[in-house]
C-alpha positions in Angstrom: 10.2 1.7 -64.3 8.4 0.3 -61.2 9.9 -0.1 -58.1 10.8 -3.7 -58.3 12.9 -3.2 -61.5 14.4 0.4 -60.3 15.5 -2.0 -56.8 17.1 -4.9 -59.4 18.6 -2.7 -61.8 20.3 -0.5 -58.5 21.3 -4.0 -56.7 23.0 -4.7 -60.2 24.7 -1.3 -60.5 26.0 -1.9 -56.6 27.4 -5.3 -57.6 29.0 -4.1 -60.8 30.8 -1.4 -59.1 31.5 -2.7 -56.2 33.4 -5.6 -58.7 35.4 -3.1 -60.1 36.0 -1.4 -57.3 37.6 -4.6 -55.9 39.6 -5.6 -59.3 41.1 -1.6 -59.2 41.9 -2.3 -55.5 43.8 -5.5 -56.1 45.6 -3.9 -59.0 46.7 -0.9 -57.3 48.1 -3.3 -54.4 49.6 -5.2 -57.0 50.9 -2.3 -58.5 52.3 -0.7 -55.0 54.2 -3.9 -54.8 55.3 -4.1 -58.1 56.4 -0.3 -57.6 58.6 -0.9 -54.6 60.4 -4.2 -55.8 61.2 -1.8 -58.9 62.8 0.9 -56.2 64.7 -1.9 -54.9 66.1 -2.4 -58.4 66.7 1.0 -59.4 70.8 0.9 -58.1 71.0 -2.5 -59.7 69.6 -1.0 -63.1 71.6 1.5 -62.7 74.8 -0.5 -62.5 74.1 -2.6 -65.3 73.8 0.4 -67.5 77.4 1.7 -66.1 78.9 -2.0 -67.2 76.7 -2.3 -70.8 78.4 0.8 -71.5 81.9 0.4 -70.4 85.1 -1.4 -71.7 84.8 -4.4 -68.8 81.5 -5.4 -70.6 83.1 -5.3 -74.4 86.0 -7.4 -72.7 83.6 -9.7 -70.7 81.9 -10.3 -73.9 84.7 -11.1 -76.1 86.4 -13.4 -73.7 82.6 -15.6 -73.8 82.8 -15.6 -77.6 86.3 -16.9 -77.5 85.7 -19.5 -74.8 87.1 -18.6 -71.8 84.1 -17.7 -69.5 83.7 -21.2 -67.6 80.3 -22.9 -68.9 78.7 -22.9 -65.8 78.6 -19.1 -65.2 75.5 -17.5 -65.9 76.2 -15.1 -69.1 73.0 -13.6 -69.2 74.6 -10.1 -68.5 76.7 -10.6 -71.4 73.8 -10.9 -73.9 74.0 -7.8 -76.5 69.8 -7.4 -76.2 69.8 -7.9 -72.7 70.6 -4.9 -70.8 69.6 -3.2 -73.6 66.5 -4.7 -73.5 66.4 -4.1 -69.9 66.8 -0.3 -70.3 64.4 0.4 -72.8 61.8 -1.3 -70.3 63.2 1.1 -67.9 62.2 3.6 -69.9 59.1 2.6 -71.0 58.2 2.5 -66.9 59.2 5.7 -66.4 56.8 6.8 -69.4 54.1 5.1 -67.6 54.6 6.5 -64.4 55.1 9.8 -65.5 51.7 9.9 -67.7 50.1 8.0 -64.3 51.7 11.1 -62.1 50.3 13.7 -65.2 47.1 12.0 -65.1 46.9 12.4 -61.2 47.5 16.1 -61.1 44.9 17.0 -63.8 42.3 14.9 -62.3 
């Protein structure tokens, strides 16, 4: 390889990196944010898990299916996949993080 082509294909390798380098930064900033809005939620999460679980929810949820929760309130907490729904993506974070956190250590 002469020196013209070693200098391009180098110039192309900086540029490629250097792209990646920028998309991983973004992501992680993304990800920071992402991280401490979920922090922020963890009580609330926590909370709705308490409700899906108890006898207010089962009670809250029958008095919808017989009509008696004004139209105008917002049910969504009173969706059977909701919560539910909510808690395995809880748990699928947690996965994540944990493997991200495992990851970290070994490397």
């Amino acid at each position: 390889m002469d020196q013209l082509e070693r200098i391009a294909k180098m110039s192309s390798y900086l540029k490629s990196a250097k792209e990646a380098c920028d998309e991983l930064d973004a992501a992680m900033k993304a990800l920071a944010d992402a991280l401490e809005k979920y922090e922020q939620e963890l009580e609330h999460i926590d909370q709705l898990a308490e409700y899906y679980d108890s006898s207010d929810w089962l009670h809250d949820f029958e008095d919808d299916e017989a009509g008696l929760i004004p139209e105008d309130i917002d049910r969504g907490a009173l969706s059977e996949d909701g919560i539910y729904d909510l808690l395995m993506d809880q748990k699928n974070v947690e996965d994540i993080l944990q493997q991200i956190q495992e990851y970290l250590q070994e490397n």
